[in-house]
DSSP file (Angstrom, degrees, kcal/mol; ACC not computed):
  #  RESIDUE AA STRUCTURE BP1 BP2  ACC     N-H-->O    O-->H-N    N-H-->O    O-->H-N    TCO  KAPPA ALPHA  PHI   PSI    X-CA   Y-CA   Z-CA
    1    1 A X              0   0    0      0, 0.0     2,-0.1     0, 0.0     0, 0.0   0.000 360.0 360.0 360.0 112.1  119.1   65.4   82.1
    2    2 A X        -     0   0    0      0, 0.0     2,-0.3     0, 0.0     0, 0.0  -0.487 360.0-178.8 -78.0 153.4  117.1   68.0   79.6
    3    3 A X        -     0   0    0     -2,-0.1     2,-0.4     2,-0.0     0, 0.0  -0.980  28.3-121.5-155.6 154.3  114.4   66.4   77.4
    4    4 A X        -     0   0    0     -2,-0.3     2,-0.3     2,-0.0     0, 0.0  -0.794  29.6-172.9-101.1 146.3  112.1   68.2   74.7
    5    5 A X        -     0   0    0     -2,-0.4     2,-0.8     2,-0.0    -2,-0.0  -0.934  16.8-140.3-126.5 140.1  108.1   67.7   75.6
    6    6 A X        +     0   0    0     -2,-0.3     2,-0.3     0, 0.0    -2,-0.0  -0.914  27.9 167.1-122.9 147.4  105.8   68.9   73.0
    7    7 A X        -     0   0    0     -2,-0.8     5,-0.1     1,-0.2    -2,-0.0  -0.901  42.6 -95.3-145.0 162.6  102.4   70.8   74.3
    8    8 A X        -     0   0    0     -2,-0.3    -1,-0.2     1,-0.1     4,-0.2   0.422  39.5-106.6 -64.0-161.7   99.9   72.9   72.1
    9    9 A X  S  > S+     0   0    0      2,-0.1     4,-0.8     3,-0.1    -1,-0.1   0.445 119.6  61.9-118.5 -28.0  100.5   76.6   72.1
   10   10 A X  H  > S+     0   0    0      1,-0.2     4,-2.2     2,-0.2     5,-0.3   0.913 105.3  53.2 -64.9 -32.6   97.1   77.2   74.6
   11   11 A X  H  4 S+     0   0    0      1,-0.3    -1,-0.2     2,-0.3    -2,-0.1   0.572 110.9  43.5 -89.6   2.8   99.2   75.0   77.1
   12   12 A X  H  > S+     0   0    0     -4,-0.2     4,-1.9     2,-0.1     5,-0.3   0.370 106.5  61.6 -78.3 -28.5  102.3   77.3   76.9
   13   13 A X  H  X S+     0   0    0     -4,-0.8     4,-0.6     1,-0.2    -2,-0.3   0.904 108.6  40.1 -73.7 -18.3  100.4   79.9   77.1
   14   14 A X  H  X S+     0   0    0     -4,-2.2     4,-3.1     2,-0.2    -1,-0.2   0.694 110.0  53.4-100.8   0.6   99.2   79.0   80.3
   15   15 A X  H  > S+     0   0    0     -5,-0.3     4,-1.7     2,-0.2    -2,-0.2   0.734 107.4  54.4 -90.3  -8.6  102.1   77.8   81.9
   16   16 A X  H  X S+     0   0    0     -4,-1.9     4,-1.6     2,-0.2    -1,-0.2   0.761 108.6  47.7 -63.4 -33.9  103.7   81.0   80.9
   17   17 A X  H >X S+     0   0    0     -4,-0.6     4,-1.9    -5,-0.3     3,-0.8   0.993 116.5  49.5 -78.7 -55.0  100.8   82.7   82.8
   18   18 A X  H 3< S+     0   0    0     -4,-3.1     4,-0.4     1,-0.2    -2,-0.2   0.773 106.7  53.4  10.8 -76.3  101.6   80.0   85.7
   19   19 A X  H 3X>S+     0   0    0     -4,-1.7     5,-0.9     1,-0.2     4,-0.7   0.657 105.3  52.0 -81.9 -13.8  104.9   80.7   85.7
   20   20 A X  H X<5S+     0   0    0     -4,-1.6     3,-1.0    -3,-0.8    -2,-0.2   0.955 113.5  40.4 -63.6 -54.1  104.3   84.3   86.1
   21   21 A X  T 3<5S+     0   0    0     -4,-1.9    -2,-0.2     1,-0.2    -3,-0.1   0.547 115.1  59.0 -70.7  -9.4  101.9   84.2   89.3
   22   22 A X  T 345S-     0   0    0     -4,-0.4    -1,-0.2    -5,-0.2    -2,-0.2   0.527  99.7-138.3 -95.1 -11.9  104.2   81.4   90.6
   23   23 A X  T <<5 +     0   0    0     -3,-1.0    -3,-0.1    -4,-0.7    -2,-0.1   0.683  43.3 164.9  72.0  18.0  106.9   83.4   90.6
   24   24 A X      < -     0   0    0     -5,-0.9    -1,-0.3     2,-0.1     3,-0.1  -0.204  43.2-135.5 -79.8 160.4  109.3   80.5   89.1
   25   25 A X  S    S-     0   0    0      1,-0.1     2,-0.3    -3,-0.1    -1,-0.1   0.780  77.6  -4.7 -61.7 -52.1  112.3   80.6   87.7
   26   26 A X  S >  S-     0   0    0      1,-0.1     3,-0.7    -7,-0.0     4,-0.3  -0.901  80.8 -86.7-155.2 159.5  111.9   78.2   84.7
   27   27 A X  T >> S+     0   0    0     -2,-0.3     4,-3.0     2,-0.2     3,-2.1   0.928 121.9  54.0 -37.1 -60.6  109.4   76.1   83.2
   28   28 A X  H 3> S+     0   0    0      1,-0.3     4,-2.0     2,-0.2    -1,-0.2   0.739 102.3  51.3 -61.7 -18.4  110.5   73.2   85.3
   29   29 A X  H <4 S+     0   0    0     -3,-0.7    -1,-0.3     2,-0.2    -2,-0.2   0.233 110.7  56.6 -97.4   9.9  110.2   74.7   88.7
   30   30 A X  H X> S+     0   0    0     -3,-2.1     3,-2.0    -4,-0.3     4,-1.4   0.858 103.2  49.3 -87.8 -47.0  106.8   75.6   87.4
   31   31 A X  H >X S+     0   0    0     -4,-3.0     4,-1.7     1,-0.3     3,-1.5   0.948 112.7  54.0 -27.9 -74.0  105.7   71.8   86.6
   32   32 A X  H 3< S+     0   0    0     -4,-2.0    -1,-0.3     1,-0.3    -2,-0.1   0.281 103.0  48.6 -78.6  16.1  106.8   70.9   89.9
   33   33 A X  H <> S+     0   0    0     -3,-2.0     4,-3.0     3,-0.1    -1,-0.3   0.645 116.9  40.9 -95.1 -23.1  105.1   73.1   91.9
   34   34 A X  H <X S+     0   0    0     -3,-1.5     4,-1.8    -4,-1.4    -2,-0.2   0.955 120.8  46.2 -69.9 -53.8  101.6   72.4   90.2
   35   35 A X  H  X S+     0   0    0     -4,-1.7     4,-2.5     2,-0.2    -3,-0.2   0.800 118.0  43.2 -51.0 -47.6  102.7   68.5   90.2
   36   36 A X  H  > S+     0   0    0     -5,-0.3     4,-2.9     1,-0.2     5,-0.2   0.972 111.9  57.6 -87.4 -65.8  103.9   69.2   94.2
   37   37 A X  H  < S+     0   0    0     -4,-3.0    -1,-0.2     2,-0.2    -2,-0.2   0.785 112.8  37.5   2.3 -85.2  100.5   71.2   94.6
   38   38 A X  H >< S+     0   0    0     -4,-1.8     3,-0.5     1,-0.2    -2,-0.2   0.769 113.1  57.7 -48.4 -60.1   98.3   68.1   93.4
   39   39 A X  H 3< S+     0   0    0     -4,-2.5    -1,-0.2     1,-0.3    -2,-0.2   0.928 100.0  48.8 -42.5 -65.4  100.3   65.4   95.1
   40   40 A X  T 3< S+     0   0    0     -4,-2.9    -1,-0.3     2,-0.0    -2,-0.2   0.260  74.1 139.7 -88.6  21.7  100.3   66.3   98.8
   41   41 A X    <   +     0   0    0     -3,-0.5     2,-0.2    -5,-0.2     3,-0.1  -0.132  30.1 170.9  -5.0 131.6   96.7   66.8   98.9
   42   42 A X        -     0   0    0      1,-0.6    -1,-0.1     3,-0.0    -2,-0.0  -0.814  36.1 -23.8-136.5-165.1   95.4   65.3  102.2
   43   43 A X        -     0   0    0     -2,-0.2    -1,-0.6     1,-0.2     0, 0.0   0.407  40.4-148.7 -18.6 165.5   92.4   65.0  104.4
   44   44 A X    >   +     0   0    0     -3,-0.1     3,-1.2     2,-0.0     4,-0.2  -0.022  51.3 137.3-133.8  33.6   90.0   67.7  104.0
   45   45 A X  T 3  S+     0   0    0      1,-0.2    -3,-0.0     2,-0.1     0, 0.0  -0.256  73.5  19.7 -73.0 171.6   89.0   67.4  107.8
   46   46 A X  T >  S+     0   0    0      1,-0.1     3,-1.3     2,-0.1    -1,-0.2   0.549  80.9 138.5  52.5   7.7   88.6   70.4  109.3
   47   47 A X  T <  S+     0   0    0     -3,-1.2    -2,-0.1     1,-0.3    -1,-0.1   0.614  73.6  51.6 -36.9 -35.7   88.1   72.4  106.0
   48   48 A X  T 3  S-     0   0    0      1,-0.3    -1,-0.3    -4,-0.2     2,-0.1   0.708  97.0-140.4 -89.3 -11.5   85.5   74.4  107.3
   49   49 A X    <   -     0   0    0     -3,-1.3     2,-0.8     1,-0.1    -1,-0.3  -0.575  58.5 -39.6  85.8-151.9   87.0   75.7  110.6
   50   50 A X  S    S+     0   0    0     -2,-0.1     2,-0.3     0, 0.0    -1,-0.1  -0.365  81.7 146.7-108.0  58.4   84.9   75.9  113.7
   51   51 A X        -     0   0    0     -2,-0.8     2,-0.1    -3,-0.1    -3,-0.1  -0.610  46.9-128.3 -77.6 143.9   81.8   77.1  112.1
   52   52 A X     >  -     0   0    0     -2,-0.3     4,-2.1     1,-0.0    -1,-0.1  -0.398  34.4 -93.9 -86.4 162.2   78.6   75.5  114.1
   53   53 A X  H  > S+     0   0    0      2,-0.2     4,-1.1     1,-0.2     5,-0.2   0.831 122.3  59.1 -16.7 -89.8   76.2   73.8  112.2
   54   54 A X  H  4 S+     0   0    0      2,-0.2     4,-0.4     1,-0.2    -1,-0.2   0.726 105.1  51.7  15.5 -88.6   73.9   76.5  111.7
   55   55 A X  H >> S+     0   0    0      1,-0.2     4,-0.8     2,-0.2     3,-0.6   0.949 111.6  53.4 -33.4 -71.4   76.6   78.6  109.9
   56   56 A X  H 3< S+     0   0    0     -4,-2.1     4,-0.4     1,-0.2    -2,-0.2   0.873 116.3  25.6  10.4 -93.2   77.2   76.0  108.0
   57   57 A X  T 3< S+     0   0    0     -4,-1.1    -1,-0.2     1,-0.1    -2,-0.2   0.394  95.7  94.7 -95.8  10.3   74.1   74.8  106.4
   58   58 A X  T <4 S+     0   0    0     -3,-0.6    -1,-0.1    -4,-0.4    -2,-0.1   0.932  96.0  41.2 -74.5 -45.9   72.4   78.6  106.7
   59   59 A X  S  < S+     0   0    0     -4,-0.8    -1,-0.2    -3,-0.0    -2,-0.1   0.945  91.5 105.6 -76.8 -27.2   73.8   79.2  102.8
   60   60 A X  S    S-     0   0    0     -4,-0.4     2,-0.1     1,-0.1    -3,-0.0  -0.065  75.1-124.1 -41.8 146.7   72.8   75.3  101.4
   61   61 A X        -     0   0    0      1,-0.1     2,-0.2     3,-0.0    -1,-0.1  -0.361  31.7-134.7 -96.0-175.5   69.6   75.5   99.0
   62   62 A X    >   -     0   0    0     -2,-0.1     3,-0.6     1,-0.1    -1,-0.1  -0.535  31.6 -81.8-127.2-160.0   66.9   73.1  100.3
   63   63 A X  G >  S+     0   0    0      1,-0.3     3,-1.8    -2,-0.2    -1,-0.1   0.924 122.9  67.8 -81.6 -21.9   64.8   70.7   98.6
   64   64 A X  G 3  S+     0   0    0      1,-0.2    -1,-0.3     3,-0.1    -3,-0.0   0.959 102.5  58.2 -42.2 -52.1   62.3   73.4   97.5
   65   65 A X  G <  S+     0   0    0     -3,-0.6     2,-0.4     2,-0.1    -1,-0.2   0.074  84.4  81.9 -87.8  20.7   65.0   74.4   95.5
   66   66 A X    <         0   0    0     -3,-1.8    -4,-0.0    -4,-0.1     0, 0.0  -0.821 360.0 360.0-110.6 150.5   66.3   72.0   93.3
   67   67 A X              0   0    0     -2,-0.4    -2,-0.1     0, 0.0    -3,-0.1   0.089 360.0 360.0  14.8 360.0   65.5   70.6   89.7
């Protein structure tokens, strides 16, 4: 089933830049890969890899350095 959506002209202009770097086909296979993107989001364990501590927290400002 096709259906008309209306969006602003900034927000085709970036789903045309989207759909260029995504390497879609069409408008719709662009939606659903940003949509797809978003969704399966899970856990963020292990996000840093096996960095020690140290490694870690060596770039974090300290309290000296805040506000």
């Amino acid at each position: 089933m096709k259906t008309t959506i209306q969006i602003n002209e900034n927000t085709l202009e970036l789903l045309k830049k989207v759909k260029d770097n995504t390497n879609s086909n069409s408008y719709d296979e662009t939606i659903n890969k940003i949509i797809l993107k978003n969704i399966n989001k899970e856990s963020m364990f292990g996000y840093l890899g096996k960095k020690n501590r140290k490694a870690i927290l060596k770039g974090l400002r300290n309290k000296n350095d805040r506000f």
